[in-house]
C-alpha positions, 0 to 999 in steps of 0.5 A: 218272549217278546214278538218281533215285527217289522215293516221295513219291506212293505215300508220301501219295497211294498208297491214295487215287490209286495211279494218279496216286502210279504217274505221280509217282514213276514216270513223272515223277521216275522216267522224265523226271528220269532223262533223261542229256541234262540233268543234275540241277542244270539240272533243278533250276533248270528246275523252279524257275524252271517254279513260279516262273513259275506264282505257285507258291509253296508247299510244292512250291516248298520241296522243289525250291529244296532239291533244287537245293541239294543239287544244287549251286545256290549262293546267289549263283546262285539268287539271280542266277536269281530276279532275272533271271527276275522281269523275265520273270515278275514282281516279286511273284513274285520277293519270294516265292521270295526269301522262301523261298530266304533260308530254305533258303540261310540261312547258307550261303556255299555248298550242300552237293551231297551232303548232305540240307538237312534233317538233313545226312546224307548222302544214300543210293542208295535215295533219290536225292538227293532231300529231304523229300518235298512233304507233309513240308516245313513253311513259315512262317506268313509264307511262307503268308501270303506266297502269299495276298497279290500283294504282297511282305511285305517286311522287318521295318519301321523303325518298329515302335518305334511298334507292338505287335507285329511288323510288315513293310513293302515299297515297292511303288512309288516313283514319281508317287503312293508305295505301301507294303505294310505287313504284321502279324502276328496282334495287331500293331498300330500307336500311335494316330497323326495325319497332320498336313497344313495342306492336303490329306494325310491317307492311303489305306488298302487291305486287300489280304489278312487280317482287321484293324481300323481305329479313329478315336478315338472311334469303333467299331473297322471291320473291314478285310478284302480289298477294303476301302478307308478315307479317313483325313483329316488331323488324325484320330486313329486306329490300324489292325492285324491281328485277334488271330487272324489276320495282316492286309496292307494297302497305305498311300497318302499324299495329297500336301498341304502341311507333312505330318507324322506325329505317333506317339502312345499305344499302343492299350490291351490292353483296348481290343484285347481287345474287339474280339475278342468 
């Protein structure tokens, strides 16, 4: 069985915390990752469906779900244990992780056992066949949003002919009242908009992570923060998005009524946006 080794903890953390940078590479990937009873590849999978199971879903995250393929976890398989451990663990936390593996696995028919994701050279002895080390391994802007919110971010929405800026959108749910999240980008926004209903309708909005505005025409801009619920009624004209500096989610409720349409108008002016910043 080829030894594992590592120095990611005496490499980021050895004058800091030489004694937790000791456990690290010594004792954690050192002793236990060198236990023959599991071979490496189970490992992989053990570990990442471990972090999985926790909501963790950063940087760490990264570096094992590039450990298991280069350990010989295939698209198709990390794939089928995503699923299967989101009805144990989570739907949320699935979208995350599949988030995150798209990257690694992106293109791939197949891994690459004995290569380096990052550079695909092949690995040496000295380093096991380990990968980047934790602090070296950078994730999107997306995928860090993507660990600040409960909710998936989804994939690009079919609508955004009708905003500025790029703009996701995920069905939360489908049944008894529909829930969407619909995530910005910094400065993306949606057109001035009506919500057409001859009664009733109207739509709920619920900020859920980020900084944004909402704007009823006419009115002053209202800052949408975590927590913050606006009541657009029917026949308002309106826009709402993501601050200038900051990406911004929110969950959008349509209120049941009668002959409900969505009437897409003007974009927001870039001067008018421009304000809102100072």
């Amino acid at each position: 069985m080829e030894k594992i080794t590592q120095t990611a903890g005496r490499n980021a953390l050895g004058e800091f915390a030489p004694d937790f940078a000791h456990f690290n590479d010594d004792i954690l990937f050192g002793e236990n990752w060198n236990i023959p009873d599991i071979d490496v590849k189970t490992r992989c999978i053990i570990t990442v469906v471990s972090l999985m199971s926790q909501g963790i879903t950063d940087n760490s995250l990264v570096y094992h779900l590039q450990n298991a393929k280069a350990h010989g976890v295939t698209k198709n398989e990390i794939a089928a244990i995503v699923t299967h451990v989101a009805f144990y663990a989570g739907w949320p936390k699935a979208w995350a992780v599949f988030n995150l593996a798209k990257e690694v696995w992106e293109g791939d028919a197949s891994a690459q056992p004995n290569k380096d994701a990052s550079t695909d050279m092949p690995l040496t002895e000295g380093r096991g066949r380990y990968l980047k080390s934790q602090d070296e391994v950078a994730i999107s802007d997306k995928d860090k949003f993507q660990n600040e919110i409960m909710f998936p971010i989804g994939e690009p929405n079919p609508y955004n002919k009708f905003f500025v800026g790029q703009s996701y959108l995920a069905e939360v749910s489908h049944e008894q009242v529909p829930i969407f999240n619909v995530t910005f980008e910094p400065g993306c926004r949606n057109n001035w908009h009506i919500h057409h209903a001859t009664s009733g309708g109207g739509q709920l909005i619920i900020c859920i992570g980020g900084c944004g505005w909402y704007q009823e025409f006419g009115k002053e801009a209202i800052e949408l923060t975590p927590g913050k619920v606006i009541n657009i009624p029917p026949e308002v004209k309106h826009w709402h998005g993501a601050a200038s500096d900051s990406w911004m989610a929110h969950l959008a409720i349509e209120v049941a009524g009668e002959n409900t349409s969505n009437e897409w108008c003007e974009p927001v002016s870039e001067e008018d946006y421009i304000k809102l910043a100072k």
